[in-house]
C-alpha positions as CSV (number, residue, x, y, z in Angstrom):
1,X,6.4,-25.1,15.9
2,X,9.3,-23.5,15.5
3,X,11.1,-21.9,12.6
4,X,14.4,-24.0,11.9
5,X,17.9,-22.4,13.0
6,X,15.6,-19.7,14.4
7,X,16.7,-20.0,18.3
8,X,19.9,-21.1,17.4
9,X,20.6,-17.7,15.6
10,X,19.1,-15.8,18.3
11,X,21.7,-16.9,20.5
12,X,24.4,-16.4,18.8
13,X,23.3,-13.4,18.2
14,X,22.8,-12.8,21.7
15,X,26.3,-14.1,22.2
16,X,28.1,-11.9,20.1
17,X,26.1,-8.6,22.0
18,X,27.0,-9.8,25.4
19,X,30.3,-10.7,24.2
20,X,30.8,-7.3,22.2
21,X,31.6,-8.8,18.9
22,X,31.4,-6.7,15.6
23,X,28.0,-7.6,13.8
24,X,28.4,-6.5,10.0
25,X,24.5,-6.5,8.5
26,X,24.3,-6.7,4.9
27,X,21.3,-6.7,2.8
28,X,19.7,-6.7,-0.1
29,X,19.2,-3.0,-1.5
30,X,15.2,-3.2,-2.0
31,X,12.7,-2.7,0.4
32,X,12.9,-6.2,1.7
33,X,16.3,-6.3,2.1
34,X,16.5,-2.5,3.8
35,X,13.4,-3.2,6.3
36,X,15.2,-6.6,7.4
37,X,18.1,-4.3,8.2
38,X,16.7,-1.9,10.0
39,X,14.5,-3.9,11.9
40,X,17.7,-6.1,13.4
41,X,19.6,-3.1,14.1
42,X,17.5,-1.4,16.2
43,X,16.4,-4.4,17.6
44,X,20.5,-5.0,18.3
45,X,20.5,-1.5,19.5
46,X,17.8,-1.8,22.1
47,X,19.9,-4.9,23.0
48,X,22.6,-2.8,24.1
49,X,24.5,-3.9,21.4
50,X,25.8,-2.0,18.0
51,X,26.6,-2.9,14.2
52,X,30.1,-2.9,12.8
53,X,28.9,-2.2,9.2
54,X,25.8,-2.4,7.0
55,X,26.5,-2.9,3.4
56,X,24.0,-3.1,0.4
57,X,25.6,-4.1,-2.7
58,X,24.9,-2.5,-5.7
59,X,22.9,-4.2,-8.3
60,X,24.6,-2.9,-11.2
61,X,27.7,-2.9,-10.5
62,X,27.7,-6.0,-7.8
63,X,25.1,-8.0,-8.8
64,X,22.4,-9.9,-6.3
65,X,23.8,-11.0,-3.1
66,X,26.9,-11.7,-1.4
67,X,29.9,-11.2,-3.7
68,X,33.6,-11.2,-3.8
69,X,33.9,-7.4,-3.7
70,X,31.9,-6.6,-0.9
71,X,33.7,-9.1,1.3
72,X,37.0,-7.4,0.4
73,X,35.7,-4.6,0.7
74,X,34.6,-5.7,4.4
75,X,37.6,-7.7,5.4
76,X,39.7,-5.2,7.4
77,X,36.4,-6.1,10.1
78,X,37.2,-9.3,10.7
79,X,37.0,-11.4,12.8
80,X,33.0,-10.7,12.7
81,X,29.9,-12.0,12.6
82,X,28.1,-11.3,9.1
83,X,24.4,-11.5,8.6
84,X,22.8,-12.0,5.0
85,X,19.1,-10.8,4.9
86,X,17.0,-11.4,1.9
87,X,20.0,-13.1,0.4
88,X,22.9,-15.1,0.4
89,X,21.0,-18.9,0.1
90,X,22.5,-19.1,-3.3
91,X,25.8,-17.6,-2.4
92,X,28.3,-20.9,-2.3
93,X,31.4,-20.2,-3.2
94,X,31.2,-16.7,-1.0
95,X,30.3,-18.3,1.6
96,X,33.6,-20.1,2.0
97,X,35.5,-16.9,0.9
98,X,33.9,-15.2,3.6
99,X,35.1,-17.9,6.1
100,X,38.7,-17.9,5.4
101,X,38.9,-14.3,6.1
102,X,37.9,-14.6,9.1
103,X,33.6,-14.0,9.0
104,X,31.3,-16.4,10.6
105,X,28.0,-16.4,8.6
106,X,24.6,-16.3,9.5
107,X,22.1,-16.5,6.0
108,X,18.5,-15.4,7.0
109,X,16.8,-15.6,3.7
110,X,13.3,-16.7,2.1
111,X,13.9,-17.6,-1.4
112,X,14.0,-21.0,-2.9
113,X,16.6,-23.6,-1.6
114,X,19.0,-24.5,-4.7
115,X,19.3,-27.7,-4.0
116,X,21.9,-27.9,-1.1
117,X,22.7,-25.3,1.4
118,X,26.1,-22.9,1.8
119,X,29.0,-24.5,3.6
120,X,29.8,-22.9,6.7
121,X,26.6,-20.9,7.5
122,X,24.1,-21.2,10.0
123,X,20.7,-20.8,7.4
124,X,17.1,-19.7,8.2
125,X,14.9,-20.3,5.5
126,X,11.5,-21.9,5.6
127,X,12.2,-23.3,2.0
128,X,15.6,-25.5,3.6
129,X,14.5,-29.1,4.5
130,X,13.4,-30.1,8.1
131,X,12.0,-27.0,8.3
132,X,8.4,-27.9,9.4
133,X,7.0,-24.4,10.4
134,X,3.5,-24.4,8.3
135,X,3.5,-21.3,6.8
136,X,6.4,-20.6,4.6
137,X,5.9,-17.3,2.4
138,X,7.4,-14.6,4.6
139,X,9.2,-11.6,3.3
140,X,12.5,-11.8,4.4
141,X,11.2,-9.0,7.0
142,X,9.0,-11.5,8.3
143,X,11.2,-14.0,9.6
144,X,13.7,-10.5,10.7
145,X,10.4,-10.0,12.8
146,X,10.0,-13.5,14.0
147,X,14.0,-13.7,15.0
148,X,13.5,-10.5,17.0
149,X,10.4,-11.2,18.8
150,X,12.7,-14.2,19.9
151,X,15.9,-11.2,20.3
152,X,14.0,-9.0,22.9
153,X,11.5,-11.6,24.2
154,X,9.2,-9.3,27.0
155,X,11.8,-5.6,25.9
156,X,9.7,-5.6,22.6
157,X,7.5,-3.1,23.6
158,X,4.1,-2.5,22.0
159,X,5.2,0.7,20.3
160,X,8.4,-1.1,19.1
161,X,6.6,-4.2,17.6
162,X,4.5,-1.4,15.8
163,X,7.3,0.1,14.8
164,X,8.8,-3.1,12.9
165,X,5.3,-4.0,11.3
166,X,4.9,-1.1,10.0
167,X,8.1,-2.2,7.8
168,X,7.2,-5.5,7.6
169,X,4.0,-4.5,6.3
170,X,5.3,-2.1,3.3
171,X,8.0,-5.4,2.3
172,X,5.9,-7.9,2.5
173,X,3.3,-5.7,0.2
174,X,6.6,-4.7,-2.0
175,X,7.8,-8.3,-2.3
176,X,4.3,-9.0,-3.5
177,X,4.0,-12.1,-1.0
178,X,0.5,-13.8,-0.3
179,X,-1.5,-11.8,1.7
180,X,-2.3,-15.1,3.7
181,X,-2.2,-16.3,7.3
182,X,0.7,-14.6,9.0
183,X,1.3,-12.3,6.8
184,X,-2.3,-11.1,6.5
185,X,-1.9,-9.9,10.3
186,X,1.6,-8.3,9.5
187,X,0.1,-5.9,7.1
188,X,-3.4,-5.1,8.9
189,X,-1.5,-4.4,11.7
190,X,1.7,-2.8,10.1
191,X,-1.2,-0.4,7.8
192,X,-3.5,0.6,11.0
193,X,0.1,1.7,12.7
194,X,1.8,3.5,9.5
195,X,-1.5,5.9,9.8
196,X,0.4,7.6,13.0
197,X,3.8,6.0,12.1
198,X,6.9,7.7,15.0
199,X,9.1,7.3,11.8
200,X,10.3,10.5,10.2
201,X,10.9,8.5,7.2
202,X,7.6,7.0,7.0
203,X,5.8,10.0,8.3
204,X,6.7,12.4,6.1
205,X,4.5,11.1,3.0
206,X,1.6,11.9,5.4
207,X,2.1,15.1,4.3
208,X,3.4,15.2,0.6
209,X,0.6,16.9,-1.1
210,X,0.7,14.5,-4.1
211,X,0.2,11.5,-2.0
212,X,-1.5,13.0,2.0
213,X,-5.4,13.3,0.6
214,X,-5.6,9.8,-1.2
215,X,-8.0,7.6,-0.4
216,X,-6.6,4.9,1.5
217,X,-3.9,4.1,3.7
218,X,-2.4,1.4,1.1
219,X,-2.9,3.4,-1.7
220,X,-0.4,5.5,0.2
221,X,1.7,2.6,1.2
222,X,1.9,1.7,-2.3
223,X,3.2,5.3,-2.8
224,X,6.1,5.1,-0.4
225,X,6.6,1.2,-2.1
226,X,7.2,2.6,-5.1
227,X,9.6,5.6,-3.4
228,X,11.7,3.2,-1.3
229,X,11.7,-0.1,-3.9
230,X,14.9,1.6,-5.9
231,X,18.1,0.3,-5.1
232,X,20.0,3.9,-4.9
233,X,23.5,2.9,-3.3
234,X,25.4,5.6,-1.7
235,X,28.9,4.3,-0.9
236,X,27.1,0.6,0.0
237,X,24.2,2.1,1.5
238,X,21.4,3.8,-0.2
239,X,18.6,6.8,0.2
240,X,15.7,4.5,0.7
241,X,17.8,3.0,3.6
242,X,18.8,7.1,5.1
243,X,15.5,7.7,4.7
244,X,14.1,5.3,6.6
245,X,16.7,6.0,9.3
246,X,16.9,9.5,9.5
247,X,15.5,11.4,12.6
248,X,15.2,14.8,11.0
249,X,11.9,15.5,9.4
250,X,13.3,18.7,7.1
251,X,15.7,16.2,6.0
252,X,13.6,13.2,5.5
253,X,10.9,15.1,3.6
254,X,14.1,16.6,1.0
255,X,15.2,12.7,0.6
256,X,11.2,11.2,0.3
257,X,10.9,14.0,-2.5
258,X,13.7,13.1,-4.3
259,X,12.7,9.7,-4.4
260,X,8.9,9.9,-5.2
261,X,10.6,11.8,-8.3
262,X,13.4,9.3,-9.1
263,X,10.3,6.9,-9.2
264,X,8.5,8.9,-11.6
265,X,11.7,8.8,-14.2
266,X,12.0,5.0,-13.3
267,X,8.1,4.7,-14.2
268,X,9.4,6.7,-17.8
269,X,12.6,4.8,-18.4
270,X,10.5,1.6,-17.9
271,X,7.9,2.4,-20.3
272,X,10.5,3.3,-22.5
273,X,12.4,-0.5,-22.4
274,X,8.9,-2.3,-22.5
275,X,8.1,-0.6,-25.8
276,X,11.5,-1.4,-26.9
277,X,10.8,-4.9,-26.1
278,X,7.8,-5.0,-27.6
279,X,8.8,-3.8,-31.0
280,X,11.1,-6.7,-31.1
281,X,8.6,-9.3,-30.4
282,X,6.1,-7.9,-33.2
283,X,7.4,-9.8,-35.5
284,X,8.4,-12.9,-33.1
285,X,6.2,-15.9,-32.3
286,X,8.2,-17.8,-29.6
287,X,7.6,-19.7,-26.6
288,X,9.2,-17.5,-24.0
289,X,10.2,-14.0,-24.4
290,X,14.4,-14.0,-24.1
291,X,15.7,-9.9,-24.3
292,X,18.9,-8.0,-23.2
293,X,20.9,-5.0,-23.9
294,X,23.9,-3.1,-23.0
295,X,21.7,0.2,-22.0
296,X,19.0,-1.6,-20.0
297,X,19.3,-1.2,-16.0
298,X,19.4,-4.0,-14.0
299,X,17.7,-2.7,-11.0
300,X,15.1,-2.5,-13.7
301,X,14.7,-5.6,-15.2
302,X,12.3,-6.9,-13.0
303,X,9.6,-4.3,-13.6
304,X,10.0,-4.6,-16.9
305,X,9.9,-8.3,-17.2
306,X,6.5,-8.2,-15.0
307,X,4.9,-5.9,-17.5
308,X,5.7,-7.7,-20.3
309,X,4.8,-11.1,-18.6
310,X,1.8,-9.8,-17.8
311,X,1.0,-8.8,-21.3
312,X,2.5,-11.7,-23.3
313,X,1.4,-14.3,-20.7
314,X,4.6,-16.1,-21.3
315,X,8.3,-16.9,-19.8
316,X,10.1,-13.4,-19.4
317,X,13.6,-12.9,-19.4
318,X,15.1,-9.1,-19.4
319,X,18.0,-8.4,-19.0
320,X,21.2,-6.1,-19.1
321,X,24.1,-7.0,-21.2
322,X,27.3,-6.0,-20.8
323,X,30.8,-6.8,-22.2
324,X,31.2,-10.5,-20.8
325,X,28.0,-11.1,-18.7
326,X,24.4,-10.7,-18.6
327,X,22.3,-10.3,-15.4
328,X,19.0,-9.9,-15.5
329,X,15.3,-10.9,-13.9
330,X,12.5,-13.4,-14.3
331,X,8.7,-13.0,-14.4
332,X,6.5,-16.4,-15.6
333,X,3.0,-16.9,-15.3
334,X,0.9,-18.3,-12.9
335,X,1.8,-22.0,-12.3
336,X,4.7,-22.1,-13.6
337,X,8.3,-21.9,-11.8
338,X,11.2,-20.1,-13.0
339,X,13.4,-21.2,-10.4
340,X,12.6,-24.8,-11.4
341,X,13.6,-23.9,-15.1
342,X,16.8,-22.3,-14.2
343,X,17.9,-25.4,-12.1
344,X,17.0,-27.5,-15.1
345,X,19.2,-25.0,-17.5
346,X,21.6,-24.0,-14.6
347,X,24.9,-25.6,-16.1
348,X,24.8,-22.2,-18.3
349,X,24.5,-20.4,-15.5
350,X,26.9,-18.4,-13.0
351,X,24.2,-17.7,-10.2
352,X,20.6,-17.9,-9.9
353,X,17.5,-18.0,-7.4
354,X,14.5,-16.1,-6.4
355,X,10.5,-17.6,-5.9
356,X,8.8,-19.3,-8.5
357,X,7.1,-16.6,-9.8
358,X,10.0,-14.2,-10.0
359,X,13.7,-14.7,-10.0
360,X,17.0,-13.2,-11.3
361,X,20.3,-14.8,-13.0
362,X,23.7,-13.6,-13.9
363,X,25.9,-15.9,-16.6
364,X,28.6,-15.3,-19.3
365,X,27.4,-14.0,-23.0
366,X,29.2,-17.1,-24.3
367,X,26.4,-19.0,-23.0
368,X,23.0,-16.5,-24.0
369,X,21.9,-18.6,-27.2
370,X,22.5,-22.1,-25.2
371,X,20.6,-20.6,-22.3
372,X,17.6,-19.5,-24.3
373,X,17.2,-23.1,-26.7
374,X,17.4,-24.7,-22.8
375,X,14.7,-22.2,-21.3
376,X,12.8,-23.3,-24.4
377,X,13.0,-26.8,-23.9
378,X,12.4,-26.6,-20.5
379,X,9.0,-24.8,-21.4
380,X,7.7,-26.6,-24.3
381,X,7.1,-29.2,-21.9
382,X,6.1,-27.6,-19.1
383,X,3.0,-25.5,-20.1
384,X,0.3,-23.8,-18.1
């Protein structure tokens, strides 16, 4: 069986190469999104072919996705073929922006279908209907790695196959997907070839003395998780992205230090906001916990929102709040679906989407208090 769309954007992928079109690849900015990136472009590159642009947008500033900015910001390269990875399935209205200036869109995503698809896209997504490929929780890396196996066909070479599992290994582990089926193989594999990884990027934490002597190989993939999972942008593209590309080891082991430490504060600022948080539900007994403030981080809200789900065992929603909007993440326990509950609360919302277990949403301050009574509607009736 085969994944839906999945030949069809291989060859108009191939297309564009033969037909030296500009590719612009623009991803999410967390390990997901970056692997997905990488793992087309050298797959385009060993094509013969080459990228336009890459452009991460920047959570705080941007929000999740494709947004208005970014394609203005990319406008003066089209006409051009631009490829969403690890978003862009909720991205609607952008989508048609981006076709009247000239981009043709390709969405390769794995988050939940909102209902109906973009306009003027060509969408892989296990989660879109008629797709009837059995296993359907791949990273977005995983299906990059499916449509590239597909790209190269017999030029993926054994060392280059490694090469991409090794990422697809460290997202799917990051994106905490079910280590099931497919994806089971991807990260045995992708583990077994990180321990004598050809990366700089990669094989420089082989030989950080905080992390070389530990135990196991995925205690030491979690360690390099942890360094790459920050969304750092760097005029719309980010350190855990030049570190991942980077062929100098002297300089890859000054950027994989300065990472492992801008993890460290990130653990500090995190435990920070959860006890925040929890000071402000002592005295709270509620059905979902429902947070924000102006000094919280975005690109942190999900952490925190996990810990605190995690704790609490109920509905968590963190999130920054600034002047007119909020944006912020989603963490609920096991069996229930916050994607699910946003659809059923979504006429409060700007944009939303993500898994069932964890999601994210943006939507004006206007609408917080109507948001929350909604979420607790939603919930009081559907319980663990």
């Amino acid at each position: 069986m085969e994944i839906k769309n999945l030949k069809k954007v291989a060859d108009r992928i191939l297309k564009a190469v033969k037909n030296k079109e500009k590719i612009i690849l623009y991803g999410d900015a967390d390990m997901d999104g970056i692997s997905s990136v990488i793992i087309l472009k050298e797959t385009l590159k060993n094509l013969g072919g080459g990228v336009a642009s890459v452009y991460f947008p920047d959570r705080e500033t941007e929000g999740y996705g494709l947004n208005e900015e970014a394609l203005h910001f990319l406008k003066p390269i089209a006409p051009a073929l631009l490829i969403t990875l690890d978003c862009g399935i909720g991205n609607f209205e952008e989508t048609k922006l981006a076709k009247k200036m000239g981009f043709e869109v390709i969405i390769v995503d794995h988050h939940v279908v909102l209902g109906k698809l973009p306009e003027n896209a060509i969408v892989v997504d296990l989660k879109q209907k008629g797709d009837t490929y059995p296993f359907k929780e791949f990273a977005a890396t995983g299906v990059t790695f499916k449509l590239c196996q597909l790209l190269l066909g017999e030029k993926l070479s054994e060392n280059l196959k490694n090469n991409f599992l090794e990422l697809v290994a460290l997202a799917t582990l990051a994106d905490m997907m079910p280590e099931q089926e497919e994806n089971k193989t991807f990260i045995e594999d992708g583990l077994k070839s990180l321990e004598t990884t050809y990366r700089p990027g990669l094989k420089v934490f082989f030989e950080i003395d905080t992390i070389k002597d530990l135990p196991s190989t995925r205690q030491i993939a979690q360690k390099i998780i942890s360094a790459l999972n920050i969304p750092t942008p760097k005029d719309h593209l980010n350190k855990s992205y030049d570190l991942l590309t980077c062929s100098s080891f002297s300089i890859a082991k000054s950027l994989a230090e300065e990472l492992l430490d801008k993890a460290e504060q990130k653990k500090a600022r995190v435990r920070e906001i959860v006890q925040t948080v929890e000071e402000r539900l002592s005295n709270k007994e509620e059905l979902i916990v429902f947070e924000g403030d102006p000094y919280w981080s975005i690109i942190l809200s999900g952490t925190v929102a996990s810990k605190i789900c995690y704790t609490y065992r109920k509905p968590t929603f963190i999130f920054k709040k600034r002047e007119k909007e909020s944006q912020g993440a989603v963490r609920v326990p096991k069996g229930l679906d916050a994607v699910k509950a946003m659809m059923h609360c979504k006429k409060f919302l700007i944009t939303f989407g993500g898994h069932p277990p964890a999601a994210g949403f943006r939507l004006d301050n206007k609408n917080l208090e109507e948001f929350k009574k909604c979420l607790n509607d939603y919930f009081s009736e559907h319980k663990n």
